[in-house]
KOLVOKE-652210 format. One record per residue (C-alpha): residue number from 1; residue in three letters; x, y, z. Coordinates in Angstrom, 1 decimal, padded with zeros to 4 digits. Layout:
  resi  resn      c1      c2      c3
   NUM   ALA       X       Y       Z
...
//
This chain:
  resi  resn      c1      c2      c3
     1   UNK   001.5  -179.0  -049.8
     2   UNK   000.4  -180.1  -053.0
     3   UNK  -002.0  -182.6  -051.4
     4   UNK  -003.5  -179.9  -049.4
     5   UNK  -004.2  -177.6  -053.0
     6   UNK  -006.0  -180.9  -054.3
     7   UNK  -008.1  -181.8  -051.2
     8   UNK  -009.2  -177.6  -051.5
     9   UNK  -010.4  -178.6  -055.1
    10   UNK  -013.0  -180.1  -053.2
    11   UNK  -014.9  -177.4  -052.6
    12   UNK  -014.7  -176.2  -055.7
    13   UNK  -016.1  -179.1  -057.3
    14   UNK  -018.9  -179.1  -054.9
    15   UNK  -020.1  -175.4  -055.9
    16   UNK  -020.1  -176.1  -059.2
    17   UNK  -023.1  -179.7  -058.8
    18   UNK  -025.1  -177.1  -056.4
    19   UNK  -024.6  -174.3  -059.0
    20   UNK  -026.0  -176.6  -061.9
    21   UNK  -028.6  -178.1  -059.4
    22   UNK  -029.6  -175.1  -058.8
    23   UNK  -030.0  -173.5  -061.9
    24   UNK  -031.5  -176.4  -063.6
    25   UNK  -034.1  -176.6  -060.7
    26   UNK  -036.5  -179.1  -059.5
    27   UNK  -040.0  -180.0  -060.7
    28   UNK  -043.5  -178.6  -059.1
    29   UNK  -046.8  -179.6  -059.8
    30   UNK  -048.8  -182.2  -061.6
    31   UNK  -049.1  -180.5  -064.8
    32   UNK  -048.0  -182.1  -068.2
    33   UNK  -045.0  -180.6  -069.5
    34   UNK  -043.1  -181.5  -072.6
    35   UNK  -040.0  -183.8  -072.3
    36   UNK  -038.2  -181.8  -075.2
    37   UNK  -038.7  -178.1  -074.5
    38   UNK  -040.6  -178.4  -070.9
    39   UNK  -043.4  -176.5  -072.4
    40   UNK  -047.1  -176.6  -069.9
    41   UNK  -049.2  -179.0  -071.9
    42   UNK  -052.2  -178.6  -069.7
    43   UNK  -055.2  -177.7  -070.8
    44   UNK  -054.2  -179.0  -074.1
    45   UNK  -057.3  -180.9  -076.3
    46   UNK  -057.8  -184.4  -076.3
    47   UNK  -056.7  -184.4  -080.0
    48   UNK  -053.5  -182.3  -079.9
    49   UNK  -050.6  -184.6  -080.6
    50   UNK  -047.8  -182.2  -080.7
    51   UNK  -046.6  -179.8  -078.4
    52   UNK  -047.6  -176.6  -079.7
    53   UNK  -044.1  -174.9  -078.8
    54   UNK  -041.4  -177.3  -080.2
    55   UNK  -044.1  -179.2  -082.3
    56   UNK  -042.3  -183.0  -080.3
    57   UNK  -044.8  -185.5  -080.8
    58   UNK  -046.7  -185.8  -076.8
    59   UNK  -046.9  -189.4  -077.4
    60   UNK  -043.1  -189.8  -077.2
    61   UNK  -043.3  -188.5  -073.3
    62   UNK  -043.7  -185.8  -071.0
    63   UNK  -042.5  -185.3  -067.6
    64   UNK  -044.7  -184.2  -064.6
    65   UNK  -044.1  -180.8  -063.5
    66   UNK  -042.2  -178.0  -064.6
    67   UNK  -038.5  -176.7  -063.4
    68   UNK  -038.7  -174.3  -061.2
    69   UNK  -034.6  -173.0  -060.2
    70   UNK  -033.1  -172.9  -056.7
    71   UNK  -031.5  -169.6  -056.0
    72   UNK  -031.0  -170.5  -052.4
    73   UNK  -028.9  -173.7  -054.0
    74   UNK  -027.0  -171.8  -056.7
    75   UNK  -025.8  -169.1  -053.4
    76   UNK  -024.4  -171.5  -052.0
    77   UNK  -022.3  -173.4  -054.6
    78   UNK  -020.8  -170.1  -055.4
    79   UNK  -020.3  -169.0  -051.5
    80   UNK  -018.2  -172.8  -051.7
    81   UNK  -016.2  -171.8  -055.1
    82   UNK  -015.2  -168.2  -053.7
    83   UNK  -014.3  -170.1  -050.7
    84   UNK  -012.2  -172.8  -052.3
    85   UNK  -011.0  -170.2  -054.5
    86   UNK  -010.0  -167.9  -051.7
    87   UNK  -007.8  -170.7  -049.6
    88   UNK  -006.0  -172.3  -052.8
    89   UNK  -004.9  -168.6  -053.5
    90   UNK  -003.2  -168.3  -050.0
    91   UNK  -002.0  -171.3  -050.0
    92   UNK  -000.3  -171.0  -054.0
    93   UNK   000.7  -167.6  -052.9
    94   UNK   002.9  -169.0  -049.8
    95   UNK   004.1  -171.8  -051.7
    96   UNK   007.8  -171.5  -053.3
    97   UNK   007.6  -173.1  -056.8
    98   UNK   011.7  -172.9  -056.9
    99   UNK   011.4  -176.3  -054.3
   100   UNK   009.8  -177.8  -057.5
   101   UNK   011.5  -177.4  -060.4
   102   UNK   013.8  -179.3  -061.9
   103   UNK   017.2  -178.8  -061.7
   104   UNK   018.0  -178.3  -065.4
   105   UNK   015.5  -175.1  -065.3
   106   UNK   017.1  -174.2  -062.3
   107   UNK   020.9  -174.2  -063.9
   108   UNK   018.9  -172.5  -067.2
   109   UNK   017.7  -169.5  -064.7
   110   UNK   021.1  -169.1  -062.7
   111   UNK   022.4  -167.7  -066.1
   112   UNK   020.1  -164.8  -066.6
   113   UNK   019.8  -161.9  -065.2
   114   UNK   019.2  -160.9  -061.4
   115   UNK   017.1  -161.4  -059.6
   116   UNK   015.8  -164.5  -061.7
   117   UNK   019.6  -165.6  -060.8
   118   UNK   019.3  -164.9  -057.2
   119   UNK   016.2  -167.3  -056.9
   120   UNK   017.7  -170.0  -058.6
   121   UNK   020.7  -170.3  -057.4
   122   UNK   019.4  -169.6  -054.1
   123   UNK   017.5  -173.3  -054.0
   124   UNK   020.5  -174.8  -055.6
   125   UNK   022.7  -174.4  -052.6
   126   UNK   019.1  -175.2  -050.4
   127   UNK   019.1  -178.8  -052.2
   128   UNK   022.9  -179.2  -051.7
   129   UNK   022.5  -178.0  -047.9
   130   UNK   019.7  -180.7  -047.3
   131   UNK   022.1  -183.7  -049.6
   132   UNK   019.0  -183.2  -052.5
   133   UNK   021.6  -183.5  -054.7
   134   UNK   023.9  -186.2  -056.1
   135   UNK   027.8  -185.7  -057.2
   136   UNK   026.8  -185.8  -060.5
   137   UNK   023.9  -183.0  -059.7
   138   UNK   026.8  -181.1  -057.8
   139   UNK   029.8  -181.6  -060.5
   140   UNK   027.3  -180.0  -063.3
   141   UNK   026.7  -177.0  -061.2
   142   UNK   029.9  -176.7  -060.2
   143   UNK   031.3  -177.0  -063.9
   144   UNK   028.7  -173.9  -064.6
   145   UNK   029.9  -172.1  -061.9
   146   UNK   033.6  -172.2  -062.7
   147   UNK   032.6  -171.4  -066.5
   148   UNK   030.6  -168.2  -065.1
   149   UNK   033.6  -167.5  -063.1
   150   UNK   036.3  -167.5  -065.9
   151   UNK   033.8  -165.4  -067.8
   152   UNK   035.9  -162.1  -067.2
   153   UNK   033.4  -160.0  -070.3
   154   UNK   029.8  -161.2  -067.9
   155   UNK   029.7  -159.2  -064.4
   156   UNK   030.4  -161.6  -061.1
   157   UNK   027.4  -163.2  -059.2
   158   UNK   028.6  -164.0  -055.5
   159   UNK   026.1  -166.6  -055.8
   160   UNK   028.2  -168.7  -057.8
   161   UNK   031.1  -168.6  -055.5
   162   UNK   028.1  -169.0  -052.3
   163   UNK   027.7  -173.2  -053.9
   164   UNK   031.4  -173.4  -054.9
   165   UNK   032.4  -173.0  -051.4
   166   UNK   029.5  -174.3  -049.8
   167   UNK   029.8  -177.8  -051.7
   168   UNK   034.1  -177.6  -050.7
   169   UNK   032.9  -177.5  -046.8
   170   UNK   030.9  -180.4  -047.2
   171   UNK   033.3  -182.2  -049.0
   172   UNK   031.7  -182.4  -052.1
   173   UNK   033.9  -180.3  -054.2
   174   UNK   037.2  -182.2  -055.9
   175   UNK   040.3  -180.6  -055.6
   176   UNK   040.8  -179.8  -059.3
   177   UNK   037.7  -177.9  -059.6
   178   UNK   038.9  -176.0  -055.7
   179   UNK   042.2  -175.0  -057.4
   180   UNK   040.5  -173.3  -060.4
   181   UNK   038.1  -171.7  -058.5
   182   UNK   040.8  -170.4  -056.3
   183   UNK   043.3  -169.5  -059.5
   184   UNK   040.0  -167.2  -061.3
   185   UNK   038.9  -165.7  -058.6
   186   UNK   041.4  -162.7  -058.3
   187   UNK   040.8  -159.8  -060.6
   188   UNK   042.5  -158.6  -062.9
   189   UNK   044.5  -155.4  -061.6
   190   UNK   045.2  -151.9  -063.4
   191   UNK   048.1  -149.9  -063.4
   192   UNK   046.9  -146.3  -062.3
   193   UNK   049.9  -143.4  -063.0
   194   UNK   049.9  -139.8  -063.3
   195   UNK   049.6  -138.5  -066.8
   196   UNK   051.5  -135.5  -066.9
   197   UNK   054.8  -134.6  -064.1
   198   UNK   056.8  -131.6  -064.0
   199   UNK   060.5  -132.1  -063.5
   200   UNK   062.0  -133.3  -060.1
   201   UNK   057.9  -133.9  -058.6
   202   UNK   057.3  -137.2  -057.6
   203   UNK   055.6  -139.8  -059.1
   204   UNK   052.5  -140.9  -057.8
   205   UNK   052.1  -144.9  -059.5
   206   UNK   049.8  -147.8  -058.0
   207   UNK   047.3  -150.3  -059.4
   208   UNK   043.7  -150.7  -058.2
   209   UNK   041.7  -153.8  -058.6
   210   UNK   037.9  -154.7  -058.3
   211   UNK   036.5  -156.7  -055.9
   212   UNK   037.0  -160.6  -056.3
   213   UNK   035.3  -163.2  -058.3
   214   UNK   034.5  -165.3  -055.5
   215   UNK   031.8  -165.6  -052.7
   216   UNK   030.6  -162.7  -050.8
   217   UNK   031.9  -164.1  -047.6
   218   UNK   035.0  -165.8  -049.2
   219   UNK   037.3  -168.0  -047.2
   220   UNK   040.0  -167.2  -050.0
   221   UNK   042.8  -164.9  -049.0
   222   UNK   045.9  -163.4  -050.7
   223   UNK   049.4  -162.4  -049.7
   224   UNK   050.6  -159.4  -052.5
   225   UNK   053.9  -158.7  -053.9
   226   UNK   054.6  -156.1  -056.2
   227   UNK   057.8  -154.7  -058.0
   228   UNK   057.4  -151.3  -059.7
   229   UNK   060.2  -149.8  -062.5
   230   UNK   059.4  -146.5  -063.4
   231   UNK   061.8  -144.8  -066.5
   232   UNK   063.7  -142.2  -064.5
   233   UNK   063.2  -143.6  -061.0
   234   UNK   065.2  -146.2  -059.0
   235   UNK   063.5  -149.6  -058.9
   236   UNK   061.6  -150.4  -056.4
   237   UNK   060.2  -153.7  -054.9
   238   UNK   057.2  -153.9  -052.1
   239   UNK   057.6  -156.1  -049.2
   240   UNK   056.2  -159.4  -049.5
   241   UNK   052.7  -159.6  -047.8
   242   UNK   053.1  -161.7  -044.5
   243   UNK   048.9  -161.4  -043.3
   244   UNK   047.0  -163.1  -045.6
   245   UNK   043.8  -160.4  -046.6
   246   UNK   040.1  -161.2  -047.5
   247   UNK   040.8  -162.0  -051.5
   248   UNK   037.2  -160.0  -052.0
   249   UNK   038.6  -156.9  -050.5
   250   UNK   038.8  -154.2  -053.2
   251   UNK   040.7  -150.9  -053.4
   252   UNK   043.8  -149.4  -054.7
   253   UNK   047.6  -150.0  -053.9
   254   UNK   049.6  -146.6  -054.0
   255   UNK   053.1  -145.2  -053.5
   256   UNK   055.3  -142.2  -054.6
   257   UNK   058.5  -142.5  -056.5
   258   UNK   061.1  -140.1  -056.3
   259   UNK   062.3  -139.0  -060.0
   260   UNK   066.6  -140.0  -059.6
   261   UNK   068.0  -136.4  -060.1
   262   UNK   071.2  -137.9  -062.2
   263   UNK   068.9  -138.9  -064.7
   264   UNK   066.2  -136.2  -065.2
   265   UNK   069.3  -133.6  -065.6
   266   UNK   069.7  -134.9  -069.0
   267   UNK   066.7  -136.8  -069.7
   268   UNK   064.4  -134.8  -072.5
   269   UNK   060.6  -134.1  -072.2
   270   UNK   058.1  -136.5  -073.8
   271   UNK   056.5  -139.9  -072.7
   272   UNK   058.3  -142.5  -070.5
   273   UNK   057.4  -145.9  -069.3
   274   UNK   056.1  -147.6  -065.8
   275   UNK   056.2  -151.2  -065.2
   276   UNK   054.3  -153.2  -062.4
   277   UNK   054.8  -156.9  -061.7
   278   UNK   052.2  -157.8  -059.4
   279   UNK   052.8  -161.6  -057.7
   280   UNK   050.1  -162.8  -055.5
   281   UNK   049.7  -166.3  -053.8
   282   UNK   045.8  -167.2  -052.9
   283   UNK   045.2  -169.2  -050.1
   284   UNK   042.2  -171.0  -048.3
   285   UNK   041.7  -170.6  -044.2
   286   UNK   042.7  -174.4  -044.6
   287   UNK   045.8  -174.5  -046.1
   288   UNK   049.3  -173.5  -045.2
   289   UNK   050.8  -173.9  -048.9
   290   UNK   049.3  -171.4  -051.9
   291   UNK   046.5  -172.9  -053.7
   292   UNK   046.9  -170.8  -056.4
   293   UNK   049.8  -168.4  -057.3
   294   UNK   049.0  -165.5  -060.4
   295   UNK   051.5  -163.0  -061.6
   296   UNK   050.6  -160.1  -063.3
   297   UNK   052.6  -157.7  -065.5
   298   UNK   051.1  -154.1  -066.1
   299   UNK   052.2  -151.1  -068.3
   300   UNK   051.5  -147.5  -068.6
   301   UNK   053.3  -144.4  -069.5
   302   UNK   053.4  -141.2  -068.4
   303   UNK   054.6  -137.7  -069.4
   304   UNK   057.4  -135.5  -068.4
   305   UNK   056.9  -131.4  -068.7
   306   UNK   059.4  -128.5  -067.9
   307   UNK   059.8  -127.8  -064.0
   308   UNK   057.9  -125.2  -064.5
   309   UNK   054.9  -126.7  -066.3
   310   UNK   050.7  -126.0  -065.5
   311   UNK   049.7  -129.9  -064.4
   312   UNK   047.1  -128.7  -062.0
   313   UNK   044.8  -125.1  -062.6
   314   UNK   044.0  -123.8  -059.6
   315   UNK   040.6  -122.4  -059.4
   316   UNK   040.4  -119.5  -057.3
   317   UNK   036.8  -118.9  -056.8
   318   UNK   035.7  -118.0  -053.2
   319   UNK   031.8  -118.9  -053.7
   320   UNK   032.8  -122.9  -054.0
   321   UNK   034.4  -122.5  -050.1
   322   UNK   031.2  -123.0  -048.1
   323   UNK   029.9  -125.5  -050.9
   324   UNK   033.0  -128.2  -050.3
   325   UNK   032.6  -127.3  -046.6
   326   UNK   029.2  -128.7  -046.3
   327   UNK   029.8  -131.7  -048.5
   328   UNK   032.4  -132.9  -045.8
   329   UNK   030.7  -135.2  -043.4
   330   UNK   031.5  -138.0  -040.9
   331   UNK   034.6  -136.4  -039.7
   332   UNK   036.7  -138.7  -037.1
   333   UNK   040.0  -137.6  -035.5
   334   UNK   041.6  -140.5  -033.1
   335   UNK   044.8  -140.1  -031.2
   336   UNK   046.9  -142.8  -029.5
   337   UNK   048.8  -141.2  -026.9
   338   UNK   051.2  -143.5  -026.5
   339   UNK   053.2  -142.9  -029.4
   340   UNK   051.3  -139.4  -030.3
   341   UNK   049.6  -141.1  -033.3
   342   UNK   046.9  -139.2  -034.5
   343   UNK   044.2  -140.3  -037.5
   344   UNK   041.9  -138.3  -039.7
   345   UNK   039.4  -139.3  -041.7
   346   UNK   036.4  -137.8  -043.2
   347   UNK   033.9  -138.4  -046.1
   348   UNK   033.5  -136.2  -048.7
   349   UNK   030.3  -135.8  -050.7
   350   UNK   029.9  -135.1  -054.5
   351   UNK   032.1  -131.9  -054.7
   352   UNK   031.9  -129.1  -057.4
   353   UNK   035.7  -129.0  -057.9
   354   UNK   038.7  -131.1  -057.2
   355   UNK   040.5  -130.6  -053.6
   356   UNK   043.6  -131.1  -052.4
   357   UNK   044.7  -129.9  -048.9
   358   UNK   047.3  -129.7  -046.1
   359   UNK   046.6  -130.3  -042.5
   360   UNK   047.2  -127.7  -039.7
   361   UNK   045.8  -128.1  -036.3
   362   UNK   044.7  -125.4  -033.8
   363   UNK   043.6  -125.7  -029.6
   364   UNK   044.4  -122.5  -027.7
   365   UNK   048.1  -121.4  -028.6
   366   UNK   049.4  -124.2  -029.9
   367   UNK   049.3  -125.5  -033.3
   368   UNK   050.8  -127.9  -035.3
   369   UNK   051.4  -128.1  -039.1
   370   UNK   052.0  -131.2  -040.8
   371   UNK   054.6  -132.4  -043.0
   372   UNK   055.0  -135.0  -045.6
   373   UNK   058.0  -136.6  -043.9
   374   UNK   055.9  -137.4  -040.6
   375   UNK   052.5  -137.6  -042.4
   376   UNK   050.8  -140.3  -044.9
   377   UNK   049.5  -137.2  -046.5
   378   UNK   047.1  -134.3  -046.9
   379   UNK   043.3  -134.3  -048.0
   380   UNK   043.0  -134.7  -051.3
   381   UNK   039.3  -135.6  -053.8
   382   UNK   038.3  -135.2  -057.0
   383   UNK   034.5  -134.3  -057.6
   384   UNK   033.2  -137.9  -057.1
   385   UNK   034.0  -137.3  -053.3
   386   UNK   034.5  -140.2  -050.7
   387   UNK   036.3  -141.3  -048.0
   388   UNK   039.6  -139.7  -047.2
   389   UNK   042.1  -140.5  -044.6
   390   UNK   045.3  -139.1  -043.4
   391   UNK   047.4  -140.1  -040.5
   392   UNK   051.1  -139.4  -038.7
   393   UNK   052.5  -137.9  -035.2
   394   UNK   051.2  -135.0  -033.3
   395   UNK   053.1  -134.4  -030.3
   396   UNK   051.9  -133.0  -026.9
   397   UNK   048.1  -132.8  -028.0
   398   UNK   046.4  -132.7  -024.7
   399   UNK   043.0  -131.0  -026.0
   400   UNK   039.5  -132.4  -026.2
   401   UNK   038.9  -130.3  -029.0
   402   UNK   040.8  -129.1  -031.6
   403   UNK   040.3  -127.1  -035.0
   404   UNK   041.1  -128.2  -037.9
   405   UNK   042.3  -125.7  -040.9
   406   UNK   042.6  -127.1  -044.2
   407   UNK   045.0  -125.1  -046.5
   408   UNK   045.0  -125.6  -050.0
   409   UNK   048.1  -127.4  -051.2
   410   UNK   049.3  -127.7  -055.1
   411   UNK   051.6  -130.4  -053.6
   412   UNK   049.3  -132.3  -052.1
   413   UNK   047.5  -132.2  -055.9
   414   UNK   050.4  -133.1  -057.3
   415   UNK   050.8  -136.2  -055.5
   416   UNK   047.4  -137.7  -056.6
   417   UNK   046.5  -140.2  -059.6
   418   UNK   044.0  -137.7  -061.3
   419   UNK   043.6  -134.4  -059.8
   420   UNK   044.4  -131.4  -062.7
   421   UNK   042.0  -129.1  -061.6
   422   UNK   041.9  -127.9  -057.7
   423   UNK   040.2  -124.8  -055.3
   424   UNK   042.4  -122.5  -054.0
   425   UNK   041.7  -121.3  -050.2
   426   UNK   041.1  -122.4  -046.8
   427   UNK   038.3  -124.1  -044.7
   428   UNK   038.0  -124.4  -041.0
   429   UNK   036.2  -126.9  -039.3
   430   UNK   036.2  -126.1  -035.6
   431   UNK   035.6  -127.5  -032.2
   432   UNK   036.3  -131.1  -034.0
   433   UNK   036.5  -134.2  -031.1
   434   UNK   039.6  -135.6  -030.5
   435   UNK   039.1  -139.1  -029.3
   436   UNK   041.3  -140.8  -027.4
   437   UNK   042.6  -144.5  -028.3
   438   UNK   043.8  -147.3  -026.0
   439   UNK   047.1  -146.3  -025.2
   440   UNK   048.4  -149.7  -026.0
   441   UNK   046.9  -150.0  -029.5
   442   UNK   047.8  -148.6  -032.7
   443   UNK   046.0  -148.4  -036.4
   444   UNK   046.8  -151.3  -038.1
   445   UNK   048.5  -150.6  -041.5
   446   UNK   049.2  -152.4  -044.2
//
């Protein structure tokens, strides 16, 4: 490529001799003309020794003819630069400097910001895909990358986690450096709790965690286990995760304590503790033992008010009904008929209040309400909106179509993380699709 961009140059070089033939012209005529200035000295008297213009003494030369310039020569040395010009500009503009620089610029630019980042790291895992790199080259990245990684303050590039795996499936990442990769790339998890329960509600406690620090397509999983203690509830500890998941998967775990009625007889109002001990063991789609195992103890607290305390205002307000209807979109019922298993999920948009909603479903004369013993739950969003899903038996649903009417439900509200502020009334969303499942197939949950 580069040897293409110099033999272009020739071109260029070319315009440029006709251009300065052409403009300095050739010489016409049989006249006398002065060697200095190229003034006419024709005509001149026998005794004139000087040229008259520059006052050069004649008898130290003169040329024969005078310049005239070549305007036919100077078009076309510029027709050759603009051409020259023209291809050396499609040419630089196809050509990808990042094959050409170093890779100690390259390693400089991975650093800063996106999409500078992007670029360079980009033709860093190019060279190691193509073996342009040694170990040494491959070690230095890889020492960078792992830095970058353990960074927790600096936001994750995937592209760093891209070359760390890359260079382990070609064998040209060590162990050590596999094992740390593998040990920083879970996030660190938060406790999420309820801030204020009334006497005898449940307990709604969980812990969320971003998505990994690892490559966007990781082949790191996890298996979870978490034990939570909450003051006032019986302890309880999660099963031990037997399916390894996609470590970059992101989301929030969630459950609902029940508040032991022996102690919350006596137990006075005020702040109380919750406790989390998250265990997880991270493994690779290559290895049967954990690579890395992490532990993680969280804290909160959360308060206890009078049975009979305000911990969610309910708005009545009539005018906000056909607003959170039209924000709901995407609406999906499924129903597996061979164990009556229905599932509902819909997306909410940005919503001008918080929501929270039982389920009661409508085709013809029969209807069916659900209940929190049979059910995973009601509909429940705060304002930011999103994806909502609720799922549990419905028995002897025969119906293509059914309506759905979503009641307003305090207890629902109660149950969520954040919700303290919630509408008051009831939407129906009718002629909604049921769709029919394989018989033999069932949602997965986790």
């Amino acid at each position: 490529m580069l040897s293409l961009i110099a033999f272009l140059a020739i071109p260029i070089i070319a315009g440029i001799v006709f251009i300065w033939r052409g403009r300095r012209g050739r010489r016409v005529g049989d006249h006398p003309v002065c060697r200095k200035c190229d003034f006419d000295l024709f005509g001149l008297p026998d005794n004139q020794q000087r040229c008259p213009e520059c006052g050069q003494e004649i008898s130290r030369g003169v040329y024969t003819g005078s310049r005239q310039r070549r305007p036919v020569t100077v078009l076309i040395g510029v027709t050759m630069i603009l051409m020259g010009i023209g291809a050396e500009t499609l040419i630089i503009r196809s050509l990808d400097f990042q094959h050409y620089k170093p890779l100690w610029l390259l390693k400089r630019e991975s650093i800063m910001a996106p999409p500078v980042s992007y670029r360079a790291l980009g033709e860093i895992d190019r060279r190691l895909t193509r073996g342009l790199l040694n170990q040494s080259d491959i070690n230095g990245v890889a020492d960078l990358a792992l830095a970058e990684q353990g960074n927790t303050k600096k936001s994750w590039n995937n592209y760093w986690g891209n070359f760390l795996e890359l260079a382990r499936s070609v064998n040209k990442l060590d162990d050590s450096r596999w094992k740390r990769y593998a040990e920083q790339a879970m996030s660190t998890p938060t406790m999420v709790i309820r801030k204020k329960i009334r006497r005898g509600d449940p307990i709604p406690i969980g812990w969320t965690r971003p998505s990994a620090r690892a490559a966007s397509n990781t082949r790191l999983a996890d298996k979870i286990h978490d034990t939570i203690t909450v003051d006032l509830a019986e302890e309880r500890a999660g099963p031990d995760g037997d399916v390894p998941y996609p470590l970059n998967v992101s989301g929030m775990t969630t459950c609902i304590e029940i508040m032991d009625p022996q102690k919350i007889n006596t137990a006075p109002e005020g702040f109380y503790n919750a406790r989390i001990r998250v265990g997880c063991n991270i493994y690779d789609d290559h290895s049967k033992e954990p690579l890395a195992q992490k532990q993680y103890d969280l804290k909160g607290k959360w308060e206890l008010v009078a049975a009979d305390g305000q911990t969610v205002k309910e708005i009545h307000d009539d005018r906000l009904g056909p607003q959170i209807e039209s924000a709901i979109t995407d609406l999906h019922l499924q129903h597996y008929a061979k164990n009556d298993w229905c599932s509902l999920s819909l997306n909410f948009g940005p919503l001008p209040i918080g929501v929270a909603f039982s389920l009661e479903f409508r085709a013809g004369n029969q209807h069916w309400r659900t209940k929190l013993n049979e059910w995973s739950g009601g509909i429940a969003s705060s304002r930011r909106g999103g994806w909502i899903s609720a799922s549990g038996h419905l028995k002897d649903i025969t119906a293509d179509k059914v309506d759905i009417i979503l009641h307003s439900d305090i207890n629902e509200a109660m149950r969520t993380m954040d919700l303290d502020e919630m509408w008051v009334g009831e939407i129906v969303l009718k002629d909604v699709p049921v769709h029919r499942m394989n018989p033999s197939t069932k949602p997965s949950k986790r």
